[in-house]
KOLLO-308704 format. One line per 3 residues: their letters; for each residue x, y, z of C-alpha. Coordinates in nm, 4 decimals, decimal comma, padded with zeros to 6 digits. Layout:
<atoms>
a> X:Y:Z; ...;
</atoms>
This chain:
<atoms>
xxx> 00,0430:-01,2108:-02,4093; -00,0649:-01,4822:-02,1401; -00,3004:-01,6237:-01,9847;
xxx> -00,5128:-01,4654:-01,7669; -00,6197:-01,7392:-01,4867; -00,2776:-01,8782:-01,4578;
xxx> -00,2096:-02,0846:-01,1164; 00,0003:-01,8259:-00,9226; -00,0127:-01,9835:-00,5462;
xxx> 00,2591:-02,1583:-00,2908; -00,0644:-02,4143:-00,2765; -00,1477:-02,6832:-00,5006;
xxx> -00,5278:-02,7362:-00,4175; -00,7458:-02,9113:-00,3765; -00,6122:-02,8581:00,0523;
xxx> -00,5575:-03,1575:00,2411; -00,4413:-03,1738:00,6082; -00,0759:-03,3165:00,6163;
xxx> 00,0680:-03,0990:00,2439; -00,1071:-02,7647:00,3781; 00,1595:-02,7730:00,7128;
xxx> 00,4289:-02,9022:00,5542; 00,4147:-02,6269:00,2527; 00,3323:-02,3439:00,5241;
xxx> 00,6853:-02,4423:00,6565; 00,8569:-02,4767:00,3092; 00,7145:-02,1110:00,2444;
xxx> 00,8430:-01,9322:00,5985; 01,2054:-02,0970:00,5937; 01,2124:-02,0372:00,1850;
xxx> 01,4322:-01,7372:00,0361; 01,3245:-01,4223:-00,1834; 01,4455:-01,3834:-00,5101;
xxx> 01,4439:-01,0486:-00,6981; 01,4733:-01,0561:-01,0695; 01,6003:-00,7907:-01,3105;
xxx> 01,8125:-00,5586:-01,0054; 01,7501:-00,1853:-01,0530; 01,7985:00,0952:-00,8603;
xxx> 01,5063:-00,0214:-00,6155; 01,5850:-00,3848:-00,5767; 01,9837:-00,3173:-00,5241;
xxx> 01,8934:-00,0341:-00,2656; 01,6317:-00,2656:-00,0432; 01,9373:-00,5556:-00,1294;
xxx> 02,1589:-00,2868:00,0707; 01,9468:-00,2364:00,3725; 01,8971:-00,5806:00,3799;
xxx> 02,3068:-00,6775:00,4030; 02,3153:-00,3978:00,5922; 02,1040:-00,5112:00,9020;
xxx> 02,1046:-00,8490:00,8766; 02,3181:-01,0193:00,6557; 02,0605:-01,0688:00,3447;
xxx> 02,0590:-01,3927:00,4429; 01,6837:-01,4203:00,2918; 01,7251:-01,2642:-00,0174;
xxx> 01,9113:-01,3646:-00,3708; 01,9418:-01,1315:-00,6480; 01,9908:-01,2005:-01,0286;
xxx> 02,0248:-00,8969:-01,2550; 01,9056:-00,9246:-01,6357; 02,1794:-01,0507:-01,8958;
xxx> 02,4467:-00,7940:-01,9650; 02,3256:-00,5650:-01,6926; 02,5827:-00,5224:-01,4314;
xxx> 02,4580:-00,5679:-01,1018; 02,5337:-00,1965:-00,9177; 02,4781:-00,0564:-01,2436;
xxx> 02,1739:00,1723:-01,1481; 02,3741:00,3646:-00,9141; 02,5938:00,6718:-00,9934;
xxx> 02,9476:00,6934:-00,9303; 02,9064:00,9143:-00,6455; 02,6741:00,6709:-00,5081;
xxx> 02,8974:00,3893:-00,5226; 03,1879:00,6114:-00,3509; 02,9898:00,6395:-00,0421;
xxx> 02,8602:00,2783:-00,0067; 03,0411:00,0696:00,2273; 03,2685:-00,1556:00,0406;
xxx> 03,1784:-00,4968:00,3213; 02,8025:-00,4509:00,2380; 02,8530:-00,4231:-00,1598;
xxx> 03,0714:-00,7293:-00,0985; 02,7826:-00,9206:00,1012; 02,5275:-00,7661:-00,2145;
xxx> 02,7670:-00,9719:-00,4279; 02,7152:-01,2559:-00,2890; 02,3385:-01,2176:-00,2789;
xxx> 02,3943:-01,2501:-00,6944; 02,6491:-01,5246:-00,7321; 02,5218:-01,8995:-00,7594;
xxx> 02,7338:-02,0985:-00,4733; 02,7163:-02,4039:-00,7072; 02,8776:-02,1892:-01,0082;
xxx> 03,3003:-02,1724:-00,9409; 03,3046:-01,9443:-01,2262; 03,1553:-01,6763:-00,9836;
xxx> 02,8593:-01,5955:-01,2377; 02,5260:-01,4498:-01,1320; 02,2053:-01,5908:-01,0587;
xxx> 01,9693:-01,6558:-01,3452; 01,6167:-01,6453:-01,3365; 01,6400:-02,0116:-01,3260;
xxx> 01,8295:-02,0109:-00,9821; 01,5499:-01,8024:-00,8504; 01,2944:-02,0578:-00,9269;
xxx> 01,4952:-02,3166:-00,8195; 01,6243:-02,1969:-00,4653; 01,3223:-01,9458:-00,3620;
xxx> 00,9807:-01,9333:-00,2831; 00,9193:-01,6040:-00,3368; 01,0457:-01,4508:-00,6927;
xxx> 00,9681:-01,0779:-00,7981; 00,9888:-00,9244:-01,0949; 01,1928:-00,6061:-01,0723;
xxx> 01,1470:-00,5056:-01,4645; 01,0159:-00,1912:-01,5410; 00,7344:-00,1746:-01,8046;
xxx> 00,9748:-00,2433:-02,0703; 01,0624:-00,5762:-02,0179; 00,7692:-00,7261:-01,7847;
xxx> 00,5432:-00,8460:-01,9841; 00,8155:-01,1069:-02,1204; 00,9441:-01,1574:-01,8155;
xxx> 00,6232:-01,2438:-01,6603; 00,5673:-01,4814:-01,9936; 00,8626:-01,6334:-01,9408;
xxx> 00,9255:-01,7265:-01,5057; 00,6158:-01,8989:-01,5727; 00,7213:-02,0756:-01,8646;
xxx> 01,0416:-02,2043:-01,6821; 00,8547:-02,2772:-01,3955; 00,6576:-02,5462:-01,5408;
xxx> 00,9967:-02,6996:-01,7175; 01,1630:-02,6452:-01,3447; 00,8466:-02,8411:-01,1933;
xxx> 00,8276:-02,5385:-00,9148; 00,4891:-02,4228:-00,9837; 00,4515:-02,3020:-00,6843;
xxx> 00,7174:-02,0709:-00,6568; 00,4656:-01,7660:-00,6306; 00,5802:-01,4965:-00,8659;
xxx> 00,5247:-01,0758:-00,7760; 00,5932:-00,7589:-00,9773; 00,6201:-00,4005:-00,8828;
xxx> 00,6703:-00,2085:-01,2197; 00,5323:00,1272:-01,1344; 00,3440:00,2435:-01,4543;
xxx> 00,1051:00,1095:-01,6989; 00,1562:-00,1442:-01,9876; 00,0408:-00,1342:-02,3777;
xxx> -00,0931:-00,4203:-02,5732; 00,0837:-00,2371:-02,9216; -00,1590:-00,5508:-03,1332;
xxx> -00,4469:-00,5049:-02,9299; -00,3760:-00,0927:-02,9111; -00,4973:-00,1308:-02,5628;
xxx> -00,3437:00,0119:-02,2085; -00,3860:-00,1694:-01,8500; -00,2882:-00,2363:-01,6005;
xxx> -00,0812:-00,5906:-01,5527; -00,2083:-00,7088:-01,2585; -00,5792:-00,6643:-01,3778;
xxx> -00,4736:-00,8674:-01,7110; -00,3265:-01,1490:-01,5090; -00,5632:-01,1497:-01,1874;
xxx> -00,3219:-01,4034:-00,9959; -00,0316:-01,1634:-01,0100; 00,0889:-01,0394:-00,6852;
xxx> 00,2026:-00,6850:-00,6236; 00,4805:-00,5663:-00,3969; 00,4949:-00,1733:-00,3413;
xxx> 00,6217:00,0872:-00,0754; 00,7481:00,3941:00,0115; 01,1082:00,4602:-00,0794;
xxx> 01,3017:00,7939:-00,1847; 01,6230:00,7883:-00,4053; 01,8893:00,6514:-00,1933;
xxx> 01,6913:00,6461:00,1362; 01,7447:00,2501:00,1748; 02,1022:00,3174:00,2541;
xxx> 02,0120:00,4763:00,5630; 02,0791:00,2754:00,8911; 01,8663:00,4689:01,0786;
xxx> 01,5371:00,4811:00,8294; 01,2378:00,2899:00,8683; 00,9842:00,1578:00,5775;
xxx> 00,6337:00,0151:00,5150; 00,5140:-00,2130:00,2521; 00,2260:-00,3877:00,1115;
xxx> 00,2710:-00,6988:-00,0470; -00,0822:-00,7737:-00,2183; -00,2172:-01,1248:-00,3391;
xxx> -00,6202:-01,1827:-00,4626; -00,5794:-01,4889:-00,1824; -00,5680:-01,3988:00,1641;
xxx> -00,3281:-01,6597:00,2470; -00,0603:-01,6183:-00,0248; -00,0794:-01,2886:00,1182;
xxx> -00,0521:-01,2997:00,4334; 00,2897:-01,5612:00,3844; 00,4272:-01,2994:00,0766;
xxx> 00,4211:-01,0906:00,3871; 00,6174:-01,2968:00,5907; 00,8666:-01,3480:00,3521;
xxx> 00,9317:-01,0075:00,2577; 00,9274:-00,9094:00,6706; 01,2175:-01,1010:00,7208;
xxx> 01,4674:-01,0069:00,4905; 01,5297:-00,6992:00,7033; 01,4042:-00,5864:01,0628;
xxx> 01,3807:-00,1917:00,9034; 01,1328:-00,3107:00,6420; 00,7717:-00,3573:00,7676;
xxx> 00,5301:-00,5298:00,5410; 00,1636:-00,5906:00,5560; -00,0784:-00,8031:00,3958;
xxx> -00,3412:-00,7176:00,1331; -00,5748:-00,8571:-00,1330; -00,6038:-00,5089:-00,3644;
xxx> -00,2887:-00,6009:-00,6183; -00,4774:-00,4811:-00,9176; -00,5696:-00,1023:-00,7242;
xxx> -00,2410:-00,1154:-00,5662; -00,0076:-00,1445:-00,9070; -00,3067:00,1158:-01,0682;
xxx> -00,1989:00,3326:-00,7456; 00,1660:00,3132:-00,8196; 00,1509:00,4064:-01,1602;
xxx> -00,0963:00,7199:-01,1152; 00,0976:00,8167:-00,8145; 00,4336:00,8258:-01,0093;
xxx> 00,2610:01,0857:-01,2652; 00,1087:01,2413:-01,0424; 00,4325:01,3012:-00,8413;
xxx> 00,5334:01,5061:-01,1108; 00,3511:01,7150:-01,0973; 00,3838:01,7790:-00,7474;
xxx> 00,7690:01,8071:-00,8124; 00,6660:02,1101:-01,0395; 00,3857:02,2293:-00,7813;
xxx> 00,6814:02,2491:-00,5658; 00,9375:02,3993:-00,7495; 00,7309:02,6313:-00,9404;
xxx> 00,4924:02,7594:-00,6354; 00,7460:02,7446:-00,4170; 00,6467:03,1279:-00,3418;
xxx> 00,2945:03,0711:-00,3395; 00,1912:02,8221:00,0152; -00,1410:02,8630:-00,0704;
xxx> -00,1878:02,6802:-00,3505; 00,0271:02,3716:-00,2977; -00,1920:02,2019:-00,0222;
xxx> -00,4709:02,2173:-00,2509; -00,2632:02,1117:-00,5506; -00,1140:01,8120:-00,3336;
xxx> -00,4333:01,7294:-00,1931; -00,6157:01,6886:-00,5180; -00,3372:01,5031:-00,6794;
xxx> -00,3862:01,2039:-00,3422; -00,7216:01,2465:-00,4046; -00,7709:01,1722:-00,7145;
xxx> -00,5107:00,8912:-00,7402; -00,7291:00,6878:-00,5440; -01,0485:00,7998:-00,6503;
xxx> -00,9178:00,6942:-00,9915; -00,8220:00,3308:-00,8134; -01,1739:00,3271:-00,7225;
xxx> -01,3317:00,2877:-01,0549; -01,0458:00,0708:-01,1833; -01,1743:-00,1786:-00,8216;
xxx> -01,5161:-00,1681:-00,9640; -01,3952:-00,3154:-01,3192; -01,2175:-00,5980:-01,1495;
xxx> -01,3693:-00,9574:-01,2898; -01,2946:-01,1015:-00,9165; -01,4109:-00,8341:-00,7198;
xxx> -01,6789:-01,0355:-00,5336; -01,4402:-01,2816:-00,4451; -01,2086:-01,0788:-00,3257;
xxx> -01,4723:-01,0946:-00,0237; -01,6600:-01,3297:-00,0350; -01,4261:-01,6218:-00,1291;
xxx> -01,1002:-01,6204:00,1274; -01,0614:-01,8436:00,3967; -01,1179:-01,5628:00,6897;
xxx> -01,2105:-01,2250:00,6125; -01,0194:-00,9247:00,5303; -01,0085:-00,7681:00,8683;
xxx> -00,7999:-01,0178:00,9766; -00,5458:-00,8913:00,7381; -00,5488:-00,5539:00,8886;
xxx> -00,8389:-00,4385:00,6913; -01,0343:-00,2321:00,9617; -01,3896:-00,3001:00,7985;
xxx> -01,4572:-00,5442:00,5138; -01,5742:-00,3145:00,2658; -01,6244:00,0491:00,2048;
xxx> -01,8429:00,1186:-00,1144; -01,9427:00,4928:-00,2671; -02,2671:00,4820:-00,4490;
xxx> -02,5083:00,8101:-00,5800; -02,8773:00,8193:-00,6429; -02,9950:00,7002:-00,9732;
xxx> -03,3636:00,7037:-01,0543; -03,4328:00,6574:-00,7255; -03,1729:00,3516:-00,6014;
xxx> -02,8452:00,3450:-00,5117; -02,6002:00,2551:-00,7458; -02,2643:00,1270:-00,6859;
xxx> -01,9738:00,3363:-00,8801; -01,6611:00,3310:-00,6519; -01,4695:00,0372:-00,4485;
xxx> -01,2380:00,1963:-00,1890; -01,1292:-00,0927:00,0513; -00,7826:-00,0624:-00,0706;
xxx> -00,7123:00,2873:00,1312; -00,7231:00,0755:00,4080; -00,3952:-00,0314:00,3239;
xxx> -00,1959:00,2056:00,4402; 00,1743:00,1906:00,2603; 00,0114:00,2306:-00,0192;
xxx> -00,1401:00,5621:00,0657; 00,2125:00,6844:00,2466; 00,3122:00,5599:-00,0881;
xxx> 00,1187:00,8279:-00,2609; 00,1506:01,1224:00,0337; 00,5848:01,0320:00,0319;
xxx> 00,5872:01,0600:-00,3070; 00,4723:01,4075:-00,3128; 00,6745:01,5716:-00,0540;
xxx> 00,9904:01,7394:-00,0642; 01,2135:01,5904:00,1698; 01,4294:01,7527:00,4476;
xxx> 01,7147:01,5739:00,3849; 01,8552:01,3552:00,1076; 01,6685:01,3582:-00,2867;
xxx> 01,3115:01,3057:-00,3443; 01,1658:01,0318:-00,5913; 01,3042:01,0476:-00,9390;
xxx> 00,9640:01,1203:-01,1158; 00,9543:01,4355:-00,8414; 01,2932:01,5347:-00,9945;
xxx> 01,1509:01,5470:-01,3108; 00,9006:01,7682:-01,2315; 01,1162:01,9844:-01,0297;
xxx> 01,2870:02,0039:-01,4325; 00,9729:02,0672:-01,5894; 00,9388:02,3483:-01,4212;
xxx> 01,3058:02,4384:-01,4559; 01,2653:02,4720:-01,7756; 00,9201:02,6305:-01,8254;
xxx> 01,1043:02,9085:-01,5716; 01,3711:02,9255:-01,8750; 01,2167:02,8645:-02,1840;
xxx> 00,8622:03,0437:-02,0841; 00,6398:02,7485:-02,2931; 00,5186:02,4067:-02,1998;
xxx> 00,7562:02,1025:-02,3721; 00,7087:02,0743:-02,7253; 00,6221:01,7279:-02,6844;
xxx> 00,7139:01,4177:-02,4337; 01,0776:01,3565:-02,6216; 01,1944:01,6959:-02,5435;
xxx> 01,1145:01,6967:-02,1603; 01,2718:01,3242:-02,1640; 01,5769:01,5104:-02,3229;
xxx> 01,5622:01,7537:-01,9915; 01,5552:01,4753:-01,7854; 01,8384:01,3043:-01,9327;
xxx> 02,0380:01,6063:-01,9382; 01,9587:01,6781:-01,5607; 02,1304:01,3303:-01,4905;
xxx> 01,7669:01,1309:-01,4437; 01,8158:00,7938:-01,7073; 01,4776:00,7563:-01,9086;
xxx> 01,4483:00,3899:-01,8234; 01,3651:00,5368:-01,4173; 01,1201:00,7673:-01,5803;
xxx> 00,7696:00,5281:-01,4983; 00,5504:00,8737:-01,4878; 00,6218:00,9483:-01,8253;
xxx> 00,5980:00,6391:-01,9808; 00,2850:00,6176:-01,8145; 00,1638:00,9285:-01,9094;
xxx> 00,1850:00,8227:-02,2856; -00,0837:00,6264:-02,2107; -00,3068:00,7964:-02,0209;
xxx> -00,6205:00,8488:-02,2584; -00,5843:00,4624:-02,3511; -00,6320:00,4255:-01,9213;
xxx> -00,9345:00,6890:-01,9030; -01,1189:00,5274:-02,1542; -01,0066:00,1550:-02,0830;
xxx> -01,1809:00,1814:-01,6665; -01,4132:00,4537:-01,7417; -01,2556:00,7258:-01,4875;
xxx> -01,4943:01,0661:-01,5301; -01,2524:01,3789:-01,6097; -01,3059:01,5749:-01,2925;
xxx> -01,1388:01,2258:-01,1442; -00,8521:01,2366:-01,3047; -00,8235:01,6601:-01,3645;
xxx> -00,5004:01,7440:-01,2367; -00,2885:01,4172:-01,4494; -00,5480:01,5521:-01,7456;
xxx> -00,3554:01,8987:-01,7390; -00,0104:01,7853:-01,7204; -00,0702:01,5474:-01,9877;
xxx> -00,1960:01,8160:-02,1939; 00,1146:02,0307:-02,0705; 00,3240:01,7907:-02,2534;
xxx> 00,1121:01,5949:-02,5496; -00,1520:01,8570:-02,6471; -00,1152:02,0456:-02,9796;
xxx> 00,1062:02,3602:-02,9991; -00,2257:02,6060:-03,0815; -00,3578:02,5593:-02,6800;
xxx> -00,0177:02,5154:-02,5241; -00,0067:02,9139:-02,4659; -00,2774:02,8655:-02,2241;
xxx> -00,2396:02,5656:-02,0741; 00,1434:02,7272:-01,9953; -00,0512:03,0327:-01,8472;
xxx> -00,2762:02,8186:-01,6502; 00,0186:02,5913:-01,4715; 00,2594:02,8995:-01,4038;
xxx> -00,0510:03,1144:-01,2535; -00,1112:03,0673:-00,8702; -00,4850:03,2367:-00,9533;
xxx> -00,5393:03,0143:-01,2793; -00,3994:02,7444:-01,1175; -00,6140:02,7691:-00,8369;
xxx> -00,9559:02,8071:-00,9640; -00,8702:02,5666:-01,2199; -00,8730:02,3317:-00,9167;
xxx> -01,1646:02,4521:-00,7909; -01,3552:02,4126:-01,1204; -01,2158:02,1038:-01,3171;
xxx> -01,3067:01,8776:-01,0006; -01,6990:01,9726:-01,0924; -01,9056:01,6873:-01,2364;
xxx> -02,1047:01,7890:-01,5260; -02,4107:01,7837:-01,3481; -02,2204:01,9814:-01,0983;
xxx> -02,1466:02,2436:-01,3813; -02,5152:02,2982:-01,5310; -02,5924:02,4052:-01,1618;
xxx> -02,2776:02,6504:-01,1226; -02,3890:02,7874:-01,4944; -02,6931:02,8870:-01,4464;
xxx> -02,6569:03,0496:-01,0925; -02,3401:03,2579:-01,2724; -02,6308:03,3090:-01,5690;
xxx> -02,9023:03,3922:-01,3243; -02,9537:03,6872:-01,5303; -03,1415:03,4988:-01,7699;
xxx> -03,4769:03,3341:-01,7819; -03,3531:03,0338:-01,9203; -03,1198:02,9595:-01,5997;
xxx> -03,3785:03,0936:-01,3745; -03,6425:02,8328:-01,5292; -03,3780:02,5678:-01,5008;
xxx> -03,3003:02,6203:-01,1481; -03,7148:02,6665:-01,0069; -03,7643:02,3890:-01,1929;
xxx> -03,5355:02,1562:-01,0425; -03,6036:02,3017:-00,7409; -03,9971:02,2432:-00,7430;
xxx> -03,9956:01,9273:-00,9634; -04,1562:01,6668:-00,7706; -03,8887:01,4025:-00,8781;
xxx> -03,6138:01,5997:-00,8671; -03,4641:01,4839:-01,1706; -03,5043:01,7651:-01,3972;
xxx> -03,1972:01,8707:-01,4244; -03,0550:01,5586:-01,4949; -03,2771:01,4874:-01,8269;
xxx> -03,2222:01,8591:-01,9458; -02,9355:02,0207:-02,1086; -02,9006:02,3827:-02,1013;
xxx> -02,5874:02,5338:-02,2894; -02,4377:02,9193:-02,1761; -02,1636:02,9033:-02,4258;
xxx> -02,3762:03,1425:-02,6307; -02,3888:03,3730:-02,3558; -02,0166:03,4191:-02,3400;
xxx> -01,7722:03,4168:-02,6355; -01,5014:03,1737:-02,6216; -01,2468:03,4561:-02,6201;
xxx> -01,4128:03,6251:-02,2891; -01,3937:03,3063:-02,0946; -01,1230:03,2822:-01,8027;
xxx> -00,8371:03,0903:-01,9504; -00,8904:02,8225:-01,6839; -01,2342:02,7571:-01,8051;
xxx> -01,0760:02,7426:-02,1555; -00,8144:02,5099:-02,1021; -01,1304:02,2620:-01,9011;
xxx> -01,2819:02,2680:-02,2237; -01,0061:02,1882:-02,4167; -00,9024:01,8919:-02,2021;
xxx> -01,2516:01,7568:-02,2159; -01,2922:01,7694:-02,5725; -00,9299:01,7147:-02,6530;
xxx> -00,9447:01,3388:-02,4367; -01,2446:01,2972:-02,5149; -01,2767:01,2731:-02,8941;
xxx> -00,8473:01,1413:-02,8760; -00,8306:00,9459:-03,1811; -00,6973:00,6165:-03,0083;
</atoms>
């Protein structure tokens, strides 16, 4: 692994007067390198060539990748051949006759700027190593950003995370994009580029603004909630693609399915802010505050009532930033024109496929096999690889299950044992189930005792649990007491909704991981 408090700034501190202006200028004239060129990188390279030349940008794609080899045939057919020519030249070293591409090495030596375009298969070395050759390059501060899109695994350590949070210093660059949409001339796009240091932030910015006058990109401190963001938002996404395709005939449900899935993407975000290590400094320790990044207030905390004081549970300063919430909203609508985002398509196959074969996926390889064969490449598939890791992530930040309900049931769609797949497949292809699943799994458990014993009012047991919260003076009765209906109602007689909550709960919960 690495270190966690590696240097990652343009600065070398302490500041002093005459260094500080003539590095602010080295940074705004300096260049943008992208590292490993995927479908994402090559596509913003496009727009870039396209509108201004890419004079600000250099590209080098990973050893014996090929550098427009993320696109499709038909893709290429349709791309202008005088703007591929100009991406080609965004790749190739000028001081190399041979005509070979950039290396990472070039990057560091000829840009300020260098991200980190690997997905979460490669990123972790990569990360190890631009940081080892910047030392031997003596450009330490050449300030190096990712934007891999789903979570990472520590296979020693059997541990999930998110990178950003393992190496604080580690900026994050993220924003809305659908498949192909970068081509378009006519297409606008906002971005957050997001740094722990207002500063490096605010110049990352700058950078990234000016390799193309369609790209707009703001400033921000959150890189830890923002790459958390990105990788819940490409799982959740889908499941909006199956939402989509699935309930197409059923407009009720999909605003609530959609609006749950934002939800609780950044609701999840919030509890991974509150595990940060630098959280207080991320206000209390920049050189001007936040709001002068575009943050309209400087803080926005949730809290609940616990034995009488407030108690701090959820950071949510990041929604503030607002690509990264388009991010989210994008990501989960069909588009009128052109494809939506790849993880979308997937769940437009997943429920394809449950349409044909009337079951959930026997497990994550087969619905990676209906992916593949639907023409989506498994190495574009972030929301699945993320998903694999999902009850590693609940239990690594603490995120409660009516949080994180919706990702809960398509991970269980996909990973849980065959005996309960019969009803969590009645559950997803139900409008009704579906529905009051919704409505029900979002329920705290104190939230649930309350709901059971008005449903159970028929008993004395709920009617003594209810007066007495009610009438106790403290009003914390029903927190300290427990009071258990499942006697009241055989397993078998329960709606299959409230079932498959139970399964979930107990399934993630006691996950053997």
């Amino acid at each position: 692994m690495f270190e966690k408090n590696l240097n990652n700034s343009f600065f070398t501190e302490p500041y002093s007067t005459d260094p500080v202006a003539i590095r602010i200028r080295e940074v705004l004239n300096g260049k943008v390198g992208f590292y490993s060129v995927g479908l994402y990188p090559a596509s913003l390279a496009y727009n870039c060539a396209l509108h201004n030349g890419g004079l600000n940008i250099l590209l080098a794609p990973r050893d014996g990748r090929q550098l427009f080899g993320a696109f499709s045939s038909i893709d290429l057919s349709e791309m202008d051949k005088s703007i591929k020519n100009k991406i080609e030249s965004m790749a190739i070293s000028k001081n190399d006759k041979s005509g070979k591409y950039n290396t990472l090495q070039d990057l560091i030596i000829n840009c300020e700027l260098i991200v980190l375009s690997s997905n979460s298969k490669h990123i972790i070395n990569d990360v190890n190593l631009v940081f080892k050759l910047r030392k031997e390059l003596n450009r330490e501060n050449v300030l190096i950003a990712c934007l891999v899109g789903s979570f990472c695994h520590d296979y020693n350590l059997n541990e999930s995370f998110v990178l950003c949070e393992k190496f604080n210093n580690l900026a994050f660059f993220s924003g809305f994009h659908r498949h192909g949409a970068l081509r378009n001339p006519l297409d606008s796009f906002t971005a957050n580029f997001c740094h722990p240091d207002a500063m490096n932030a605010i110049l990352g910015a700058k950078l990234l603004n000016k390799i193309s006058p369609n790209i707009q990109v703001s400033a921000g401190i959150h890189n830890v909630e923002g790459q958390y963001i990105k990788a819940s938002k490409n799982i959740s996404s889908i499941f909006a693609g199956f939402g989509h395709t699935f309930h197409k005939n059923n407009p009720g449900l999909l605003p609530t399915l959609l609006t749950l899935l934002l939800d609780q993407c950044l609701d999840q975000a919030a509890y991974v802010s509150m595990s940060r290590s630098d959280r207080e400094n991320l206000y209390t320790k920049q050189p001007f505050p936040i709001t002068e990044l575009g943050y309209s207030v400087q803080r926005i905390e949730a809290s609940f009532l616990k034995d009488g004081d407030f108690i701090q549970v959820r950071d949510h300063t990041f929604c503030q930033l607002t690509a990264m919430v388009a991010d989210v909203r994008g990501s989960m609508m069909l588009p009128v024109s052109g494809k939506p985002t790849r993880n979308f398509q997937a769940g437009e196959v997943l429920a394809e496929k449950m349409i044909e074969y009337k079951r959930c996926p026997k497990g994550v390889e087969e619905f990676i096999e209906w992916c593949e064969k639907a023409g989506l490449k498994r190495g574009a598939l972030e929301g699945i690889n993320s998903l694999n890791y999902w009850p590693y992530i609940l239990r690594k930040y603490s995120i409660p299950m009516n949080n994180a309900s919706m990702i809960n049931l398509l991970y269980m769609c996909i990973m849980a044992p065959d005996e309960i797949k019969e009803d969590i497949y009645n559950v997803m292809i139900s409008s009704r189930e579906l529905a009051n699943y919704c409505q029900e799994s979002v329920k705290s458990f104190q939230s649930k005792k309350i709901s059971d014993s008005l449903n159970n009012f028929h008993l004395k047991t709920s009617i003594d649990f209810i007066t007495k919260s009610l009438t106790d003076d403290n009003r914390f009765f029903y927190k300290s007491n427990e009071i258990d209906f499942n006697n009241s109602l055989e397993s078998e007689d329960k709606p299959i909704y409230n079932k498959v909550i139970d399964y979930i709960e107990t399934y993630l919960i006691e996950a053997n991981i």
